[in-house]
C-alpha positions as CSV (number, residue, x, y, z in Angstrom):
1,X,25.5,-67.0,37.7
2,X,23.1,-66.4,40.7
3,X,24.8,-64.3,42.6
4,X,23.9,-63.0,45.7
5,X,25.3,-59.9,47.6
6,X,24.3,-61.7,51.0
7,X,26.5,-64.0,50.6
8,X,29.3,-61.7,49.6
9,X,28.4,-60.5,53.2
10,X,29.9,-63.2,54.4
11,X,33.5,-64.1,52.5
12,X,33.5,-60.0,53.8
13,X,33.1,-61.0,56.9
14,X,35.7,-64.0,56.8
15,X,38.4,-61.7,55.2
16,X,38.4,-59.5,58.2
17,X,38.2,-61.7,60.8
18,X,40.2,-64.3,59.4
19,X,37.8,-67.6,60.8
20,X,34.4,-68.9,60.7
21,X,34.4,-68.5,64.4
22,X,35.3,-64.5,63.9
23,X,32.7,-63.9,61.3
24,X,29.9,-65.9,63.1
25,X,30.8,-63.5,66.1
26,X,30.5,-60.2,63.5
27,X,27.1,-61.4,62.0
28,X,25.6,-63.1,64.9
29,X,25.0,-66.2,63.1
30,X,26.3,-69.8,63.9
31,X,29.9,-70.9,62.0
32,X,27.8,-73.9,60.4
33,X,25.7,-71.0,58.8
34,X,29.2,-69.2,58.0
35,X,30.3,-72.0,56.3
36,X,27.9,-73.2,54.3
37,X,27.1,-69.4,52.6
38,X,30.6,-69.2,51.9
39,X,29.7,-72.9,49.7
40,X,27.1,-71.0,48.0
41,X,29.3,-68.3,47.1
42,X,31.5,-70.9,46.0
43,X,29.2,-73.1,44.1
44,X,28.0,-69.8,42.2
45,X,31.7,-68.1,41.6
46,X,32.8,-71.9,40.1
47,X,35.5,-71.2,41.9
48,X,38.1,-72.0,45.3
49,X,37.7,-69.2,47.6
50,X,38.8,-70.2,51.1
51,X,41.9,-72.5,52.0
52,X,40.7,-74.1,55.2
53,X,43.8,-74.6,58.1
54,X,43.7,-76.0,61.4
55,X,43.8,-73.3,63.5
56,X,42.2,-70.0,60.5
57,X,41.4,-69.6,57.0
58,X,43.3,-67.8,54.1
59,X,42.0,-67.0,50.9
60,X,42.7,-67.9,47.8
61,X,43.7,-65.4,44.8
62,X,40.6,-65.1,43.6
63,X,38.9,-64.4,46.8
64,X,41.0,-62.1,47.1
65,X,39.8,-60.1,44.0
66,X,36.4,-60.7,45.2
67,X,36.8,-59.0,48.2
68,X,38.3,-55.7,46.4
69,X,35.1,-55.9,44.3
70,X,32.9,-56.9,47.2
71,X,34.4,-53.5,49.7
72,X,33.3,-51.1,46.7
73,X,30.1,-52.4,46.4
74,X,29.5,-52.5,50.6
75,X,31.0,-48.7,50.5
76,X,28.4,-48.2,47.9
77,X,25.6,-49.3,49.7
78,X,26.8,-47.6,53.1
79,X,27.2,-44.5,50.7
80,X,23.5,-45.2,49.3
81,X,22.3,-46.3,52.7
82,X,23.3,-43.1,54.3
83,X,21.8,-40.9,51.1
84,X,18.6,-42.0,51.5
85,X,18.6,-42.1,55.5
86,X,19.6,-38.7,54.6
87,X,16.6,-37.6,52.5
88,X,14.1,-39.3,54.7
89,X,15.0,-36.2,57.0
90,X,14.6,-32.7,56.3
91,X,18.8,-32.0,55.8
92,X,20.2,-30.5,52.9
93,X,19.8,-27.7,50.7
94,X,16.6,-26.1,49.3
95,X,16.7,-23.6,46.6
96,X,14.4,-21.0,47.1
97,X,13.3,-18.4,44.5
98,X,11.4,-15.3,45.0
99,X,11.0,-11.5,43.8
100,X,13.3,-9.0,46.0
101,X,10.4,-7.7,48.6
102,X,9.4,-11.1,49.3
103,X,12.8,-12.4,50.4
104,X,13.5,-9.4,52.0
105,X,10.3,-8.4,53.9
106,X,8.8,-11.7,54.1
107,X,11.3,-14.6,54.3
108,X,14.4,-13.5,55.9
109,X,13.1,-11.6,58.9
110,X,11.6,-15.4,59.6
111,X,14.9,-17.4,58.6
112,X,15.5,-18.5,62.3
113,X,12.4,-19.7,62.4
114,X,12.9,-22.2,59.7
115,X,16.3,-23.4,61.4
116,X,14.9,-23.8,64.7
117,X,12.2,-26.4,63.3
118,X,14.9,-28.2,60.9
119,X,18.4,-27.4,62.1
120,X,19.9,-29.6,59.2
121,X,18.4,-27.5,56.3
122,X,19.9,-24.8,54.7
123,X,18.3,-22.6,52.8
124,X,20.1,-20.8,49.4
125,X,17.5,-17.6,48.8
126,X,17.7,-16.4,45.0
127,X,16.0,-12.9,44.7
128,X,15.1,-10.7,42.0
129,X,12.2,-10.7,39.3
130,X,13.2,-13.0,36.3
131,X,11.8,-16.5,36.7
132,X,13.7,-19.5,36.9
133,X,12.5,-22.3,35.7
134,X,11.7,-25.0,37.9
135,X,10.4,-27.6,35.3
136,X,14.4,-27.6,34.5
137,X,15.3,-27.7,38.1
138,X,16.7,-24.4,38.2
139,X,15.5,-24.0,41.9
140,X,13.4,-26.4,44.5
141,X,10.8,-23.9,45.1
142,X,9.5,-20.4,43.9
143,X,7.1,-17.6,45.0
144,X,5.4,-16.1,42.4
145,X,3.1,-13.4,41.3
146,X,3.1,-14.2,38.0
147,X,0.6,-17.2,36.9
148,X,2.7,-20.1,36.8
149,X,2.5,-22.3,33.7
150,X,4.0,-26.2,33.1
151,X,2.6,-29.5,33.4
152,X,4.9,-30.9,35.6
153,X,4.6,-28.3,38.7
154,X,2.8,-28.3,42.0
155,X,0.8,-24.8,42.3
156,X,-0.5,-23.5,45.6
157,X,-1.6,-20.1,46.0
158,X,-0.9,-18.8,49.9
159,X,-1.6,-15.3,49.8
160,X,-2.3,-12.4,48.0
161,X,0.0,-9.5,47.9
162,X,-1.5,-5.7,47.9
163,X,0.4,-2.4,46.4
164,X,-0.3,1.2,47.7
165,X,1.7,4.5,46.9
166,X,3.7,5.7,49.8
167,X,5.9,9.2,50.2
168,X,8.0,10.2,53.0
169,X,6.5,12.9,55.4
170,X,8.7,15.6,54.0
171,X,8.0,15.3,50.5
172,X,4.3,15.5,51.8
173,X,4.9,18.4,53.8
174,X,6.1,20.7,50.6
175,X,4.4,19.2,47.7
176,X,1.1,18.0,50.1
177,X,-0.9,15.4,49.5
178,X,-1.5,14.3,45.8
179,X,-5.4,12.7,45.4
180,X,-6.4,10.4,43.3
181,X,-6.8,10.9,39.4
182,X,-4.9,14.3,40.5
183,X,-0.9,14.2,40.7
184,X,-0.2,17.8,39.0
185,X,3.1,18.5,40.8
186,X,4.0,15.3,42.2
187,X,6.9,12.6,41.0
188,X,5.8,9.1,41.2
189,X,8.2,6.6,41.7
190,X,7.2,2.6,39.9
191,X,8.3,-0.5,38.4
192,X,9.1,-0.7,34.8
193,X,5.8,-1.2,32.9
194,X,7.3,-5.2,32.1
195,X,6.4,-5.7,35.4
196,X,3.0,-4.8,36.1
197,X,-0.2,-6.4,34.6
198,X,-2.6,-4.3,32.1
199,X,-5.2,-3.8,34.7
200,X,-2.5,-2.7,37.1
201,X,-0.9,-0.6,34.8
202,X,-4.5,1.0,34.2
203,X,-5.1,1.7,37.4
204,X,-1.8,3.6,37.9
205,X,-1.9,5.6,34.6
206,X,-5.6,6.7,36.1
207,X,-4.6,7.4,39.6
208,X,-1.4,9.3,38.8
209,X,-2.6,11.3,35.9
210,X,-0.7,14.4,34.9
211,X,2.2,12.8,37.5
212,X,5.8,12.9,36.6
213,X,7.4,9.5,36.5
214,X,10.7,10.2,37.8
215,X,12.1,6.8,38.3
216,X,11.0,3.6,37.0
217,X,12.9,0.2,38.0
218,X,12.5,-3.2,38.9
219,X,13.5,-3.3,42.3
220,X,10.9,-1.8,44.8
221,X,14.2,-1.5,47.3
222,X,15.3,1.2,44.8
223,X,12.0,2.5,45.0
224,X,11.5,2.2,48.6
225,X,14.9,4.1,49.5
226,X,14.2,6.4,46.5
227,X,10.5,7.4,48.2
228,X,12.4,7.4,51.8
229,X,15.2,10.3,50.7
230,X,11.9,12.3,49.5
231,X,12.1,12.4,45.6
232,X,8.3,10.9,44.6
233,X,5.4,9.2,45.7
234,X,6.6,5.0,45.3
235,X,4.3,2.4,44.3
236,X,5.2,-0.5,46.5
237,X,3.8,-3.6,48.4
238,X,2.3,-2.9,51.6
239,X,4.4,-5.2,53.3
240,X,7.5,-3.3,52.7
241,X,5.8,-0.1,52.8
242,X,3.8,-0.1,55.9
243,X,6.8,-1.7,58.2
244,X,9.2,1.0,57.0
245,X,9.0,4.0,59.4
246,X,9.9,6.9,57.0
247,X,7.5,6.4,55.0
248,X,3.5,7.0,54.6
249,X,0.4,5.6,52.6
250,X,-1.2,7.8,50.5
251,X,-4.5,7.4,50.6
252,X,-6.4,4.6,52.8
253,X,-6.9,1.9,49.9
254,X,-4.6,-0.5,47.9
255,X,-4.3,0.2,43.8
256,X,-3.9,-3.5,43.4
257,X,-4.0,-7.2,44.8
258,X,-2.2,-9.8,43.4
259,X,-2.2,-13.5,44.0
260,X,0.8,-15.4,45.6
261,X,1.5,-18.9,44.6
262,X,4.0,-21.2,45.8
263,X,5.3,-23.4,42.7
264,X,7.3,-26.7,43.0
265,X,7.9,-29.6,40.8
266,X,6.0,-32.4,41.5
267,X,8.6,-35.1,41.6
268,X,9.5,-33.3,44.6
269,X,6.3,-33.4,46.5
270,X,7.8,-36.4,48.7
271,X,10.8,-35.1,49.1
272,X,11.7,-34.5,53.2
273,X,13.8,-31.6,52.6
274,X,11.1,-29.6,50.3
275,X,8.0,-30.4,51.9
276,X,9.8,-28.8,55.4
277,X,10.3,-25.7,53.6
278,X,7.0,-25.4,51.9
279,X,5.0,-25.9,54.7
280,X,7.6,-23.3,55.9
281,X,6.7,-20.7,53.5
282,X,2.8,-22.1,53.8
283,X,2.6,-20.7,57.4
284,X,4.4,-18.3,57.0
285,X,2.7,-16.7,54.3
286,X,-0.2,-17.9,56.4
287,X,0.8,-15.7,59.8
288,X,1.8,-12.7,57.4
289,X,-1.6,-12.7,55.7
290,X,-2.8,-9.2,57.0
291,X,0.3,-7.7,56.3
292,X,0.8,-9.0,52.5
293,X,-2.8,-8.1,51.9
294,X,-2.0,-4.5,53.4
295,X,-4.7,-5.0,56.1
296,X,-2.2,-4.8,59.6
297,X,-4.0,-2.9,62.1
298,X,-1.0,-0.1,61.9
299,X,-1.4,0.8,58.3
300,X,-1.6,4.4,57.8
């Protein structure tokens, strides 16, 4: 059976308009033309489809079922037509993943920014420090510390993200200063060891000796507000650290710098909708550079 959808076009076209005139009118074609595609449906089908009167046309039975067929399978195609038309813009959802600081500090003070260039996106922000996995579809696009791993993803590093200690100016004023390799006195505030490297982890063992850890967690918001009310000294990133106004960086340097990478899978690299947010999160991370690498001109 050779079959073509083109010429179901047409017996479409008859149905509703009930003539050859009518559907020549709809398609912008001649009635000869009408006519003799509605033969070839005819010739293929091996069947009668159109009754031929005077003054219109009626169809028989079977056309009739092949018009039911025929409106599913133009809905379809409308439906199809209007997915992709769809994805060739940047509308839709994007599912973006990153660790609490970074969607809090970095993305959402920018949010408008996004929705101003693509008003048709929306954007569904999944914080917090386990990793999804993305090779599984879990989310669209990540922001990572960690070293991603897998075959099938995209890796981009934007950045790199520095951590200092910071402590509110009261604790500072009655416990004073604490200096480096010297914390006798002082409560430190960090993440839970799972989440900082061996070198890192180094580092702050070495800097904070004969420190009290007070609280460890694995939210730097909890260590943030935790530093703010005055009970320790917080390891945190300089971006949250040095925007926040209750709080102070103790000592000039960073402790550490980590790398930042943007991680998508690759069958998504032509897709509208994710290539708008990464080149998003690419300049933004890209403005933001100073500040991630605790380097802004106000850092105390």
């Amino acid at each position: 059976m050779d079959l073509r959808w083109d010429d179901l076009r047409y017996l479409l076209a008859v149905a509703r308009q009930g003539s050859l005139a009518g559907a020549a009118r709809e398609l912008r074609v001649d009635a000869t033309t009408v006519g003799r595609r509605l033969d070839a449906l005819e010739k293929s089908l091996g069947t009668r489809l159109v009754l031929r009167g005077a003054r219109a046309l009626a169809l028989t039975e079977a056309a009739e079922a092949v018009v039911v067929r025929a409106r599913e399978m133009e809905d379809g195609l409308r439906l199809l037509h209007d997915a992709v038309a769809t994805e060739a813009r940047a509308v839709g959802t994007v599912r973006l993943t990153a660790t609490e600081y970074l969607a809090q500090a970095l993305l959402a003070p920018r949010l408008g920014e996004l929705h101003t260039l693509h008003p048709g996106l929306d954007l569904e922000l999944v914080s917090g420090s386990e990793l999804v996995d993305l090779q599984r579809g879990d989310a669209d696009l990540a922001l990572r510390l960690a070293p991603p791993r897998g075959d099938a993803l995209v890796v981009r590093k934007v950045g790199e993200v520095a951590f200092a200690m910071y402590a509110a100016r009261g604790y500072l004023r009655r416990h004073g200063a604490p200096r480096p390799g010297d914390f006798h006195g002082h409560c430190v505030l960090v993440y839970r060891a799972s989440l900082t490297s061996g070198a890192e982890s180094e580092e702050l063992k070495r800097l904070t000796a004969g420190a009290r850890r007070l609280l460890q967690s694995n939210s730097s918001v909890v260590l943030r507000e935790a530093a703010a009310a005055g009970l320790g000294v917080a390891l945190l990133p300089c971006l949250s650290g040095e925007r926040d106004s209750r709080l102070t960086r103790v000592g000039a340097g960073v402790l550490a710098k980590r790398p930042l990478w943007l991680v998508f899978h690759k069958d998504l690299q032509k897709s509208p909708r994710v290539r708008a947010a990464s080149d998003w999160v690419v300049e933004l991370c890209r403005k933001e550079r100073a500040g991630l690498a605790g380097q802004e001109s106000g850092a105390r």
